[in-house]
TORZADO-165806 format. One record per residue (C-alpha): residue in three letters; x, y, z. Coordinates in pm, whole numbers, padded with zeros to 5 digits, always signed. Layout:
residues N
ALAXYZ...
end
This chain:
residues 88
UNK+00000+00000+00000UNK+00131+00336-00076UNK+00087+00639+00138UNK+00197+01021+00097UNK+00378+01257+00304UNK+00114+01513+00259UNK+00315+01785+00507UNK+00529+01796+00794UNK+00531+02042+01104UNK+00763+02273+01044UNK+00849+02307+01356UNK+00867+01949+01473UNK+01083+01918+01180UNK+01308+02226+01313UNK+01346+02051+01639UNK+01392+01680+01511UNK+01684+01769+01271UNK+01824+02021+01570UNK+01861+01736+01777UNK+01989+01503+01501UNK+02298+01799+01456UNK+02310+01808+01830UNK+02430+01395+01840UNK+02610+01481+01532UNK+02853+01762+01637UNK+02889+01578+01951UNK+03112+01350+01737UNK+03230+01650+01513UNK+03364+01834+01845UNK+03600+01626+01946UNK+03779+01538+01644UNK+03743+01944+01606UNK+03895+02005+01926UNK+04173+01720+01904UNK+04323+01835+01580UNK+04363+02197+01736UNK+04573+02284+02060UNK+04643+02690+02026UNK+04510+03012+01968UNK+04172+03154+01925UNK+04068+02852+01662UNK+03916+02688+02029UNK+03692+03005+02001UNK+03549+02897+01639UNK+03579+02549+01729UNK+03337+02628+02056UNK+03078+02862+01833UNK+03068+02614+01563UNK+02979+02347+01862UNK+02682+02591+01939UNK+02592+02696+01631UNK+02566+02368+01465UNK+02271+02233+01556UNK+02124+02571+01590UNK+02173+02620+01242UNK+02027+02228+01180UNK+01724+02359+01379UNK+01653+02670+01166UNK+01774+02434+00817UNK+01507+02204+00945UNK+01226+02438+00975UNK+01293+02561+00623UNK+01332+02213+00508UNK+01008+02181+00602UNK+00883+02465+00429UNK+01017+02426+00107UNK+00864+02057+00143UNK+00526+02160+00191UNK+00509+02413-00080UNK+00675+02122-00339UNK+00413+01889-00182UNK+00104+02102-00238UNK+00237+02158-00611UNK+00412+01790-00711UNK+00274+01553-00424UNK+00431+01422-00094UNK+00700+01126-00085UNK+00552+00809-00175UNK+00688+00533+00077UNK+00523+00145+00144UNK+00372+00027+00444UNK+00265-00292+00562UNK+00139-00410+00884UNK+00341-00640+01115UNK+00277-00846+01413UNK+00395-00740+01756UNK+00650-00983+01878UNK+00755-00953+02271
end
């Protein structure tokens, strides 16, 4: 069965991919901060840190803008479900 992505929050969205950048510079920052011992470079290493998923938050919310106006105009994503059983 085929379903459609008709729209997505655009918030939700903002804060999903936010914390997605969050676990992601967490692995970024310390190969940052390794490779660099002097000078103000710590400075940009610490604002990119911040800034990263701040950014991913405020990429995400547009993300999700831009995907509902190309929704309303071409259709959502077309993806397959199909129902499972529950195993426990």
């Amino acid at each position: 069965m085929k379903r459609q992505i008709k729209r997505l929050s655009v918030l939700q969205t903002g804060k999903i991919l936010g914390m997605l950048y969050v676990f992601v510079s967490l692995i970024i920052f310390p190969l940052l901060a390794f490779s660099v011992w002097k000078g103000r470079v710590w400075a940009g290493v610490l604002i990119l840190g911040l800034l990263y998923p701040i950014l991913g938050f405020i990429g995400g919310m547009l993300l999700a803008v831009f995907y509902n106006l190309s929704a309303k105009i071409l259709g959502g994503l077309e993806f397959e479900v199909e129902d499972v059983e529950e195993s426990r």
